[in-house]
N, C-alpha and C positions, 0 to 999 in steps of 0.2 A: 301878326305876321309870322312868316314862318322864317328861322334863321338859318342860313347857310353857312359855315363858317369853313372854309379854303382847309386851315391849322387844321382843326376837330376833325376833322374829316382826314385829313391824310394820319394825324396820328394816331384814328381808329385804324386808318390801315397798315401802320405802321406798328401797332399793337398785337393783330392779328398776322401779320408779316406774311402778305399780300403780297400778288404781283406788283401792286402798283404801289403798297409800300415799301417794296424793295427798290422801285427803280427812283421816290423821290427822297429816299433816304438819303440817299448822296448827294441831293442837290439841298437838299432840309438841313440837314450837317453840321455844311459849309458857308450855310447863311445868303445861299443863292435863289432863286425862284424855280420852282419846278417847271418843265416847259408847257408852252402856253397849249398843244396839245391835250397833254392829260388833264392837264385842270379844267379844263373847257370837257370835253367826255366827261369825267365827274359828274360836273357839275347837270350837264342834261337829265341825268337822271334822277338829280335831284328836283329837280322842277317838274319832270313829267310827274314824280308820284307826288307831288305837292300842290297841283292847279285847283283846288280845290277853296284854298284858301284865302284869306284878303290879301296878300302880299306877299313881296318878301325881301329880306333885310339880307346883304349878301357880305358878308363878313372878311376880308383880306380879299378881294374880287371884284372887278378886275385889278392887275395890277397889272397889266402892259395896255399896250394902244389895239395890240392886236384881240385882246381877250375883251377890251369893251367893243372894238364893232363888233366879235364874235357875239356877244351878250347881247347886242341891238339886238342882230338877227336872230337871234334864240330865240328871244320872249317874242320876237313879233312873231314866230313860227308857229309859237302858244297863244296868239293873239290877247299878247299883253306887253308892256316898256315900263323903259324907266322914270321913274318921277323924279328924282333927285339920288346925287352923288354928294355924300360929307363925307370932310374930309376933317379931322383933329389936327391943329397945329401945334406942334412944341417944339422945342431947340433940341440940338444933337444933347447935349448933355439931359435933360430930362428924358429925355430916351434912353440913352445908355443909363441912366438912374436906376428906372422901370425896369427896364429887361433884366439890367444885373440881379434888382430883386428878384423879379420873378424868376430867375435862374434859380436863386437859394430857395423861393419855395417851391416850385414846382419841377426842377431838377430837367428844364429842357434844354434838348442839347443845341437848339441854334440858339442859344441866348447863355453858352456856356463861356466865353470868352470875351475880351473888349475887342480883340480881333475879328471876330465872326459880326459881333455887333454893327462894327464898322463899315465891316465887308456892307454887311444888310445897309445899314444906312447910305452907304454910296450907291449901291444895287435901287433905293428905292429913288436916289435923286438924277442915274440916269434912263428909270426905266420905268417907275411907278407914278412919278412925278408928272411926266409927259403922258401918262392915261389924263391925268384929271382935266389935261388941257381938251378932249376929246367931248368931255365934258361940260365944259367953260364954255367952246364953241354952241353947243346944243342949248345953253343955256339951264344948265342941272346941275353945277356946283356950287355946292355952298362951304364955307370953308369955317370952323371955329377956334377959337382958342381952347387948345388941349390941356391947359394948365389950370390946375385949380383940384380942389375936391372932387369927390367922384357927384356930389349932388349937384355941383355946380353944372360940373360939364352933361353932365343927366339934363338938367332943366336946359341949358342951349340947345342941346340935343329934342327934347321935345319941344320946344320953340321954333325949331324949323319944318319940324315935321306938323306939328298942327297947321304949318302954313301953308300946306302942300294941298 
């Protein structure tokens, strides 16, 4: 499958210091979501020069309601959908665990604060949360426990997808 990843992708443009890393910097930051415009143009382009392939695996995408029907319509436009939405479970506090580490080693800046954290996590329960219900209804959400080793959650993770 081919991987999309939202993050990767803006903080390649963000590297380069891009128009459109400059405009989602400020919302990247402050531990907001970029608007669902840009992320959605992105992301087309990534799919047209991708059709080639078996799939694709779309990494922090959607995160609103409006960027999954956006998504419907995309890939039907490329006459192709979605087969399934997972989703990782874990408590605010193993989140803010994660992040704060991955702050110290990888030194990004939306995961540089328990404030920004925060922010993000309140950001995702009322606005990411309610994508997956988009989901639920269509019958494409699977949901797992995000806790555990990284083998563990690997193997739930390929357990749903061989079932697809």
């Amino acid at each position: 499958f081919y991987h999309i990843s939202t993050g990767d992708i803006f903080r390649d443009e963000l590297k380069n210091n891009t128009e459109l890393g400059k405009k989602a910097k400020t919302y990247i930051d402050n531990g907001n979501l970029v608007p669902d415009e840009l992320v959605i143009e992105m992301l087309k382009h990534q799919v047209a020069e991708n059709l080639s392939g078996p799939g694709f695996i779309f990494d922090g995408f959607p995160r609103t309601h409006m960027q999954a029907e956006a998504l419907y319509q995309m890939l039907g436009s490329f006459n192709t959908k979605i087969d399934a939405m997972i989703t990782l479970l874990a408590d605010d506090d193993e989140v803010i665990r994660r992040l704060s580490k991955r702050a110290e080693q990888e030194g990004r800046s939306d995961d540089k604060s328990i404030d920004i954290i925060k922010n993000r996590l309140e950001v995702y329960r009322n606005e990411t949360a309610i994508a997956k219900e988009y989901y639920r209804d269509k019958g494409k959400l699977f949901e797992i426990n995000g806790i555990g080793d990284i083998e563990e959650i690997h193997q739930r993770l390929v357990e749903i997808i061989d079932s697809l």
